[in-house]
ROSE-4610 file (N, C-alpha, C; in Angstrom, 1 decimal, always signed):
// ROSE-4610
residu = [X/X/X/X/X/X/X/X/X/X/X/X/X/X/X/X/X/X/X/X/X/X/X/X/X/X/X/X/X/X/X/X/X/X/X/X/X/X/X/X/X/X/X/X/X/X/X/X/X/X/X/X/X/X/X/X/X/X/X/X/X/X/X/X/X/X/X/X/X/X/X/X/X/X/X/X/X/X/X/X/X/X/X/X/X/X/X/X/X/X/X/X/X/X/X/X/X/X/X/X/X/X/X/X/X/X/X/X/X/X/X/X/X/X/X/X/X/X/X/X/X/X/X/X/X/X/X/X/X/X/X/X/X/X/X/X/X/X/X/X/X/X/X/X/X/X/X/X/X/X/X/X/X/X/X/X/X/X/X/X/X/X/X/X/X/X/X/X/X/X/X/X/X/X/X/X/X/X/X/X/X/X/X/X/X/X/X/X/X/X/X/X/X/X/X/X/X/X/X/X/X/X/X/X/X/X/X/X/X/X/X/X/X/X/X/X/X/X/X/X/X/X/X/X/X/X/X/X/X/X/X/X/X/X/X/X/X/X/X/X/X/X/X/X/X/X/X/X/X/X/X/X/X/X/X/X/X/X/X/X/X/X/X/X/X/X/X/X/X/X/X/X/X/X/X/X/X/X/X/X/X/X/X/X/X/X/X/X/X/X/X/X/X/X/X/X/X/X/X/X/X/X/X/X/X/X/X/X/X/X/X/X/X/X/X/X/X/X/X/X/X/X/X/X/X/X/X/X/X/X/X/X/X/X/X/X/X/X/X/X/X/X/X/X/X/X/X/X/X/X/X/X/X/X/X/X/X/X/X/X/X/X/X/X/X/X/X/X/X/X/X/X/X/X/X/X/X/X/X/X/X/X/X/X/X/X/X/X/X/X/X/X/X/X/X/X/X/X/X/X/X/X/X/X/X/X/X/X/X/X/X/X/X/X/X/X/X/X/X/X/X/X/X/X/X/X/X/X/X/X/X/X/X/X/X/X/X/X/X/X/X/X/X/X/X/X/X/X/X/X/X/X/X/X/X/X/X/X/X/X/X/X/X/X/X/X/X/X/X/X/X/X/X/X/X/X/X/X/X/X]
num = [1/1/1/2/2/2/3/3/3/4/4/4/5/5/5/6/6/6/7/7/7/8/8/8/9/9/9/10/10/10/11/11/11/12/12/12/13/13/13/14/14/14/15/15/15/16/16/16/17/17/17/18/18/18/19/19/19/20/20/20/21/21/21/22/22/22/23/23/23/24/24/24/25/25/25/26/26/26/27/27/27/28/28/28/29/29/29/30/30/30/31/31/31/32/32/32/33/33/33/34/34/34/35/35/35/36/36/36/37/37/37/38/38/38/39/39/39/40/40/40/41/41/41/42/42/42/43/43/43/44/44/44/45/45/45/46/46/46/47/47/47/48/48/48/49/49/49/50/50/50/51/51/51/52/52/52/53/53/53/54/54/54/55/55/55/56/56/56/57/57/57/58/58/58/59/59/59/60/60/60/61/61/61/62/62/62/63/63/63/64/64/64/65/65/65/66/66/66/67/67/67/68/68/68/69/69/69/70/70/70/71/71/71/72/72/72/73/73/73/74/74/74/75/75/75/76/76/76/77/77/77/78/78/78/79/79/79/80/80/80/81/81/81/82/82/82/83/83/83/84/84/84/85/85/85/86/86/86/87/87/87/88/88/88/89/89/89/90/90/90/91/91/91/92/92/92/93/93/93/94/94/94/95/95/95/96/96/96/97/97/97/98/98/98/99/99/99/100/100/100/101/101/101/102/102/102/103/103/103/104/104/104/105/105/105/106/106/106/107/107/107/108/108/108/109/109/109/110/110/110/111/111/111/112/112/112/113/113/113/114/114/114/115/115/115/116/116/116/117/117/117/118/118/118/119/119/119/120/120/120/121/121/121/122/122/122/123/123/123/124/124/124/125/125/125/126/126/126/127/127/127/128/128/128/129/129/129/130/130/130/131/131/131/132/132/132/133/133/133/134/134/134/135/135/135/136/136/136/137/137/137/138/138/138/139/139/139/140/140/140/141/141/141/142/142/142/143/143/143/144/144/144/145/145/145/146/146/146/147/147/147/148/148/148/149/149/149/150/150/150/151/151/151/152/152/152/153/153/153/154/154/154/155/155/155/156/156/156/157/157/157/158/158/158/159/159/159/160/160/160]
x = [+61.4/+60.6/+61.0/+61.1/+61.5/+63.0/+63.6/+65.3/+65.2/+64.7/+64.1/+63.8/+62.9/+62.2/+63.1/+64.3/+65.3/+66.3/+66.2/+67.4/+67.1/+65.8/+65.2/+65.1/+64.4/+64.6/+66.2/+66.9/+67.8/+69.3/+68.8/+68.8/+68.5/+67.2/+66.1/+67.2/+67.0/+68.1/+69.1/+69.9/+71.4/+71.0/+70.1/+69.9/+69.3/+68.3/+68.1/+69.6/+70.1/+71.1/+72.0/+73.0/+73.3/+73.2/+71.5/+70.8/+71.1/+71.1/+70.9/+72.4/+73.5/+74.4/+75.3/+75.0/+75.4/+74.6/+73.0/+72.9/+73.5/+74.3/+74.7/+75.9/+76.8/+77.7/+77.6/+76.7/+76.2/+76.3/+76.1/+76.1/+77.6/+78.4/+79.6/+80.4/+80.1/+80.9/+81.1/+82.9/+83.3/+84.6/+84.6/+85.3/+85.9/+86.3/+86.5/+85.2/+83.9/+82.9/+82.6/+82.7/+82.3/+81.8/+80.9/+80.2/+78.8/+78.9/+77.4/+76.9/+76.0/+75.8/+76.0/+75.9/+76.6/+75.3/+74.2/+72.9/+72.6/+72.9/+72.9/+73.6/+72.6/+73.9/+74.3/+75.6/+76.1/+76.7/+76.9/+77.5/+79.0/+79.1/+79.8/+81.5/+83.0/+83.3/+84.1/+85.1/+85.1/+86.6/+86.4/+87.1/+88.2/+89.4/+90.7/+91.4/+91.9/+92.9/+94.2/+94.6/+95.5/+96.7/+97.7/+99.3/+99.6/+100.0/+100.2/+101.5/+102.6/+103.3/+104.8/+104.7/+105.8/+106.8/+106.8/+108.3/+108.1/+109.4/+109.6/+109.6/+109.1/+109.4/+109.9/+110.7/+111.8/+110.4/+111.4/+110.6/+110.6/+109.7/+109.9/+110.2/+110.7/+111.5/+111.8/+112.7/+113.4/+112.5/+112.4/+110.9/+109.7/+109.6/+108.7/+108.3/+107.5/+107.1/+107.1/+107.5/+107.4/+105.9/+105.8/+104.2/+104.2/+103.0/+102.8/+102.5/+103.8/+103.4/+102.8/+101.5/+100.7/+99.6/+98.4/+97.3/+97.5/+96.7/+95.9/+95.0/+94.0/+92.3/+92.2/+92.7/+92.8/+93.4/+94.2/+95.5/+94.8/+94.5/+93.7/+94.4/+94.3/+95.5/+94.3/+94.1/+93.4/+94.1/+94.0/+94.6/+95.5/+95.0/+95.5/+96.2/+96.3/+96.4/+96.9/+98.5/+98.8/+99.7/+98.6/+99.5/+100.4/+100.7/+101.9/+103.3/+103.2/+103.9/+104.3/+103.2/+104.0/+105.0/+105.4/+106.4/+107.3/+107.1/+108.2/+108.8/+108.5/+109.7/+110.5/+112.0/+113.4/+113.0/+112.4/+112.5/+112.2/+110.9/+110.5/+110.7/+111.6/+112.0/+112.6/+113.4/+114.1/+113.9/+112.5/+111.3/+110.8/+110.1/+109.6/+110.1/+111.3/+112.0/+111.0/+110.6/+110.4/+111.1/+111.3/+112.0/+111.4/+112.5/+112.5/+112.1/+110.8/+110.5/+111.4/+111.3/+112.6/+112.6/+113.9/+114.3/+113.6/+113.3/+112.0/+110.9/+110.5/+109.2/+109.4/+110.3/+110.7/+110.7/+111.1/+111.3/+110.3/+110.0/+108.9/+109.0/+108.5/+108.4/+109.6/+110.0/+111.4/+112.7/+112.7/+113.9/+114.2/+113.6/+114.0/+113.8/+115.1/+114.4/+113.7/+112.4/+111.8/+111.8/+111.6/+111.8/+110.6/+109.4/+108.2/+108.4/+107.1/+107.0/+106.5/+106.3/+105.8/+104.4/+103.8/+101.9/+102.1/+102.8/+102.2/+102.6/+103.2/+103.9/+103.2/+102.1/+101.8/+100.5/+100.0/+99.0/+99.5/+99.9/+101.0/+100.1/+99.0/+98.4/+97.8/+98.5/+98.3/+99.4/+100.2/+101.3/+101.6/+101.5/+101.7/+100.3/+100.4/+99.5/+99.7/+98.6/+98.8/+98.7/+99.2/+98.8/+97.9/+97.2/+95.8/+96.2/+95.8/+95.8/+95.6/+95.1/+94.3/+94.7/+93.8/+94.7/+94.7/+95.8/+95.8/+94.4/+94.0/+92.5/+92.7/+94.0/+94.2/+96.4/+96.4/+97.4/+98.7/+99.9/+100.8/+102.0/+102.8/+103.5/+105.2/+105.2/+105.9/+106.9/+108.0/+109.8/+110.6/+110.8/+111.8/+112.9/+113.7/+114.6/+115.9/+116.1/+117.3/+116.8/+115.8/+115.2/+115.6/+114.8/+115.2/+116.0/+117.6/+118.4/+119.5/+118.9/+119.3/+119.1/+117.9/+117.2/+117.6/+118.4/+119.1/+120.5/+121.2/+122.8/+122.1/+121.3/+121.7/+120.8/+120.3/+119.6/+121.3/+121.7/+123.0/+124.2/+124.3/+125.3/+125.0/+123.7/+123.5/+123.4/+123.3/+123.4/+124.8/+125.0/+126.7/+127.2]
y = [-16.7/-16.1/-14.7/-13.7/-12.6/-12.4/-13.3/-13.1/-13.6/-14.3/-14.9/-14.1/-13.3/-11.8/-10.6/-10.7/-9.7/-9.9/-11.2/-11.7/-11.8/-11.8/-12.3/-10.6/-9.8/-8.1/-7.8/-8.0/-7.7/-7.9/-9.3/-9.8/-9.0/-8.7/-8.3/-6.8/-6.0/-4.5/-5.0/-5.6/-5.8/-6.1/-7.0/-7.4/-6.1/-5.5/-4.1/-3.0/-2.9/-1.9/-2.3/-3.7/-4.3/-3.7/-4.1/-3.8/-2.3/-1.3/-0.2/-0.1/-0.2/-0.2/-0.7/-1.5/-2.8/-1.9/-1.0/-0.5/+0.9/+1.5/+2.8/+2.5/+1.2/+0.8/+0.7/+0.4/+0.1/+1.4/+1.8/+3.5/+4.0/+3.7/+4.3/+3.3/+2.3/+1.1/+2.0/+1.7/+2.1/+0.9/+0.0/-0.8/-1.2/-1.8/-2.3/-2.7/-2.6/-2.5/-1.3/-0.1/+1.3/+1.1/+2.7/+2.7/+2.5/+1.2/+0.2/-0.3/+0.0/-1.1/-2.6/-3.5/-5.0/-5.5/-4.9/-5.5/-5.5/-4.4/-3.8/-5.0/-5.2/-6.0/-5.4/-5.4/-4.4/-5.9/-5.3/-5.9/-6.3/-7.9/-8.3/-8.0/-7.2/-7.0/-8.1/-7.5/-8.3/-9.8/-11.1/-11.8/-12.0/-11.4/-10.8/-12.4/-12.2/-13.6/-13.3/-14.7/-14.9/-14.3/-14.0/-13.9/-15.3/-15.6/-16.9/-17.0/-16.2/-16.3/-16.9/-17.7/-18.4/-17.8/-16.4/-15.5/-16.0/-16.0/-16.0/-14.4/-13.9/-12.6/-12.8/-11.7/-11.0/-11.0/-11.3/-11.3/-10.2/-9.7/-8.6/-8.1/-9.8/-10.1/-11.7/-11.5/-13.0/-13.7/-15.0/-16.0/-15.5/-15.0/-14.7/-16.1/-16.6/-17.5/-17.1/-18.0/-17.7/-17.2/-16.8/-16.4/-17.8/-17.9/-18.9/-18.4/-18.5/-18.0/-18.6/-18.7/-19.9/-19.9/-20.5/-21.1/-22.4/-22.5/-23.7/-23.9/-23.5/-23.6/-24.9/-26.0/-27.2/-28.1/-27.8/-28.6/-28.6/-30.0/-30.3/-30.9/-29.8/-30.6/-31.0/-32.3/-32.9/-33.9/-34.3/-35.4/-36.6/-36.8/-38.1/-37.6/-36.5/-36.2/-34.3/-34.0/-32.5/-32.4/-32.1/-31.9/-31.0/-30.3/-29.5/-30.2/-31.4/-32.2/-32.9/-33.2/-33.3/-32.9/-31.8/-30.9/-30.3/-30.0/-29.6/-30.5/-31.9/-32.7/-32.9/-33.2/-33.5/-34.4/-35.7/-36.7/-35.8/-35.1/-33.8/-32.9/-32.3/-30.8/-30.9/-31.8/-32.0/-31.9/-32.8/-32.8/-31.5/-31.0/-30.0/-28.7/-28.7/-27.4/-26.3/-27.1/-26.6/-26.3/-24.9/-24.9/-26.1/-26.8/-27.7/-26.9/-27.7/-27.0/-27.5/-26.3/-26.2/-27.6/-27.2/-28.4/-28.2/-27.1/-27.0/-27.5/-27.7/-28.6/-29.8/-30.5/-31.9/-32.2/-30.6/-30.9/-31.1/-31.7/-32.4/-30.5/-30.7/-29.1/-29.5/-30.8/-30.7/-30.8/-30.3/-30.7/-31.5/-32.8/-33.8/-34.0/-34.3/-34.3/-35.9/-35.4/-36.4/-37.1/-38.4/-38.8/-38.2/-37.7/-36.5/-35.5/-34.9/-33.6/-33.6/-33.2/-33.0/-32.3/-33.6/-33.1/-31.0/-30.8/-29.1/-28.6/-29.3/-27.9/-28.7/-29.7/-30.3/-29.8/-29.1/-28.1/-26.6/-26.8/-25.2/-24.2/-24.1/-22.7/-21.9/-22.8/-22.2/-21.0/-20.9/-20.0/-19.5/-19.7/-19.7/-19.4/-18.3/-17.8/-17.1/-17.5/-16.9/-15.7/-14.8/-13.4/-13.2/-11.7/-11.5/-10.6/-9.9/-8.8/-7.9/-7.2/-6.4/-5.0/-4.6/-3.4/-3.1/-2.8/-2.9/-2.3/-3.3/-2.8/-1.8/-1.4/-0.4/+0.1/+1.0/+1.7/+0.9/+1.1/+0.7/+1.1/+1.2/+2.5/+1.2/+0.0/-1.4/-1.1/-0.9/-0.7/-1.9/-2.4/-3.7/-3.1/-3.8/-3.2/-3.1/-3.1/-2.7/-1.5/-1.2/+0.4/+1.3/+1.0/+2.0/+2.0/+1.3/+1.4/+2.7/+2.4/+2.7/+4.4/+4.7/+6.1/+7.0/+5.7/+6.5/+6.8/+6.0/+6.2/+7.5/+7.1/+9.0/+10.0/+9.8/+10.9/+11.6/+10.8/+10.9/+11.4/+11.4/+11.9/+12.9/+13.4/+15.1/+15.8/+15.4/+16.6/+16.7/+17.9/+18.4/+18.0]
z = [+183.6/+182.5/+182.3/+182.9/+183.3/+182.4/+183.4/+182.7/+181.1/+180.6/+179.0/+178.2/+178.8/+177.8/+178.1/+178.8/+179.1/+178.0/+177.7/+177.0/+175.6/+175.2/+174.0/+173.2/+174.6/+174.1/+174.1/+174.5/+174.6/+173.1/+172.6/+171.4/+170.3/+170.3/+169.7/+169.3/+170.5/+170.4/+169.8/+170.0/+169.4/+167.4/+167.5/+166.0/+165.3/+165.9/+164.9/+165.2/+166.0/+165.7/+164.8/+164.7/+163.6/+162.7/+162.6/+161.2/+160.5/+161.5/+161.0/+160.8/+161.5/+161.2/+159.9/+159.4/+158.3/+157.3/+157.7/+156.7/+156.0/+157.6/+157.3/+156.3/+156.9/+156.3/+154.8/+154.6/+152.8/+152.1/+152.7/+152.3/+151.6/+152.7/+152.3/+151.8/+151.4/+150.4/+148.9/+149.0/+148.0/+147.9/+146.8/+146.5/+144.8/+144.3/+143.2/+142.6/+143.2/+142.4/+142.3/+142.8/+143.0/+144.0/+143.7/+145.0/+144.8/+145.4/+144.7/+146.4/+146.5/+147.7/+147.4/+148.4/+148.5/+148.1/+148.2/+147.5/+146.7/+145.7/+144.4/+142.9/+142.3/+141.5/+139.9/+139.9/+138.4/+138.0/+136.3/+135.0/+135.8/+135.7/+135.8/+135.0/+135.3/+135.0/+133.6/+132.3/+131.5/+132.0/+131.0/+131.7/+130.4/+131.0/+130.2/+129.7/+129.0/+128.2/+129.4/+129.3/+130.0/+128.9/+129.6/+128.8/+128.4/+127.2/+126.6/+126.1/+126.2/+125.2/+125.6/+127.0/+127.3/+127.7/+127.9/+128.5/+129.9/+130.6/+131.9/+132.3/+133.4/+134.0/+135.1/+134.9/+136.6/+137.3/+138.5/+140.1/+140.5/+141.3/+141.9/+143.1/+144.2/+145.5/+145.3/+146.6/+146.7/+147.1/+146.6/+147.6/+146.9/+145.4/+144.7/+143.7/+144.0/+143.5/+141.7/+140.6/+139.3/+138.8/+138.1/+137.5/+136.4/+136.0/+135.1/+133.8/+132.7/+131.4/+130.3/+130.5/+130.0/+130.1/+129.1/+129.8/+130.3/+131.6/+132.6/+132.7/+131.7/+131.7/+132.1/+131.2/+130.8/+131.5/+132.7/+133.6/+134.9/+134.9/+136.3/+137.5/+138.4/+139.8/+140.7/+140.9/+142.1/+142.9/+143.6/+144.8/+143.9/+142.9/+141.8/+140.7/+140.2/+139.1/+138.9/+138.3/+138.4/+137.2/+136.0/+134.9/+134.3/+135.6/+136.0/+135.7/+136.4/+136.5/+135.6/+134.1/+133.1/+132.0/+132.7/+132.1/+132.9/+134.1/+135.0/+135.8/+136.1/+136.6/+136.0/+136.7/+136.1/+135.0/+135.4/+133.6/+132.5/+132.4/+131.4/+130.9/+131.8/+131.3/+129.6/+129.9/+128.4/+127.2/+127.3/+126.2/+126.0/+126.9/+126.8/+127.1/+127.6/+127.7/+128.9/+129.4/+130.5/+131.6/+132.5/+133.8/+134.8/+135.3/+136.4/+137.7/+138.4/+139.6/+140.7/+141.8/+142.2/+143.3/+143.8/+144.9/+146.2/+146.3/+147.6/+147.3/+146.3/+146.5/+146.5/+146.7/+147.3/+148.8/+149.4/+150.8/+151.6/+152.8/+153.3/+154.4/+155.8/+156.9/+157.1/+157.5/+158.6/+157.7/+156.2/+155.5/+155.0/+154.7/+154.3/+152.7/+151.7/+150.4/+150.3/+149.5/+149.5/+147.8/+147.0/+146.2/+144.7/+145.4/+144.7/+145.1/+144.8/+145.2/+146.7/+147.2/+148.7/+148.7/+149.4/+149.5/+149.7/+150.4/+150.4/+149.3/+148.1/+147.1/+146.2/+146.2/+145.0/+144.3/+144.9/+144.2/+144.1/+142.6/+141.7/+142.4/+141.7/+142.0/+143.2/+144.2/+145.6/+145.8/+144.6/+144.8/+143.7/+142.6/+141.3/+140.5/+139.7/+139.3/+137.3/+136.5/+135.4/+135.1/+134.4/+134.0/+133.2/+133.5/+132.5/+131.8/+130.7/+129.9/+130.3/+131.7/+132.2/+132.7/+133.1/+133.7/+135.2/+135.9/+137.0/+137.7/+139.4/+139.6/+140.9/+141.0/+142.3/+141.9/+142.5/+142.0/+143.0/+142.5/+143.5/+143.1/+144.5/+144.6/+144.7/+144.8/+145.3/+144.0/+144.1/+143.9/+144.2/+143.6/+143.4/+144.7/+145.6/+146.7/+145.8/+144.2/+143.3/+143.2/+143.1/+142.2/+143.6/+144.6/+145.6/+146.2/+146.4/+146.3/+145.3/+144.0/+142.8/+143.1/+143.5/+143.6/+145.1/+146.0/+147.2/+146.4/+146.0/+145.6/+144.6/+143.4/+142.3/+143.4/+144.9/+145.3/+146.2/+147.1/+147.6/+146.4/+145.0/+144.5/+143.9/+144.1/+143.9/+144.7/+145.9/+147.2/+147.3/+147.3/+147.6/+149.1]
């Protein structure tokens, strides 16, 4: 009984300091909502149009998945059905002038090409994403490895 109400107060302590803690924390939340406590609820921010206009964009590293230049509101990928697929497999592309997805998403983990796509690359948007109209929601300092490259060689041909 003893050891029970040592354990129960003991509980008891840990859940109010939490508490107080989680609330000091609330205090100094400062995020992409401001600085709002996590309880507080503000105006949801606005929901931007996607980029529609079919350009392909430069990547910004090797192994950068393509962005999606398009709306997908309407293209439903579920276990039966990825109407992704109706325009980017080899028989399609032709018609629709769409880029062919690549030969890695055929390959199964151990390399094997397979005659579909391969259950892990068969849902696009796990990797692949459309663009919004928006404005960036945090700053970034990220240089393509040509640019900084580019910015050692003209830093190197001005120092004597």
């Amino acid at each position: 009984m003893n050891r029970t109400l040592r354990l129960k107060l003991g509980l008891g302590a840990l859940a109010l300091t939490l508490g107080f803690i989680s609330l000091a924390a609330a205090q100094e939340v400062t995020d992409l909502r401001g600085a709002v406590a996590p309880t507080d609820e503000v105006a949801p921010p606005p929901i931007y149009n996607e980029i529609n206009d079919d350009k392909r964009r430069a990547r910004n590293y090797p192994e950068q998945p393509p962005v999606i230049p398009h709306n997908i509101r309407d293209y439903p990928i579920t276990l039966n059905a990825n109407r992704c697929l109706t325009c980017h497999t080899r028989e399609f592309t032709a018609e629709s002038q769409a880029p062919m997805i690549s030969i890695t998403h055929f390959m199964d983990r151990d390399g094997q090409v397979l005659a579909g796509v391969t259950p892990r690359r068969f849902f696009c948007t796990q990797c692949h994403v459309t663009q919004a109209d928006a404005p960036n929601l945090v700053d970034s300092t990220f240089m393509p490895i040509e640019q900084i490259l580019q910015q050692e060689k003209g830093s190197g041909e001005q120092t004597p």
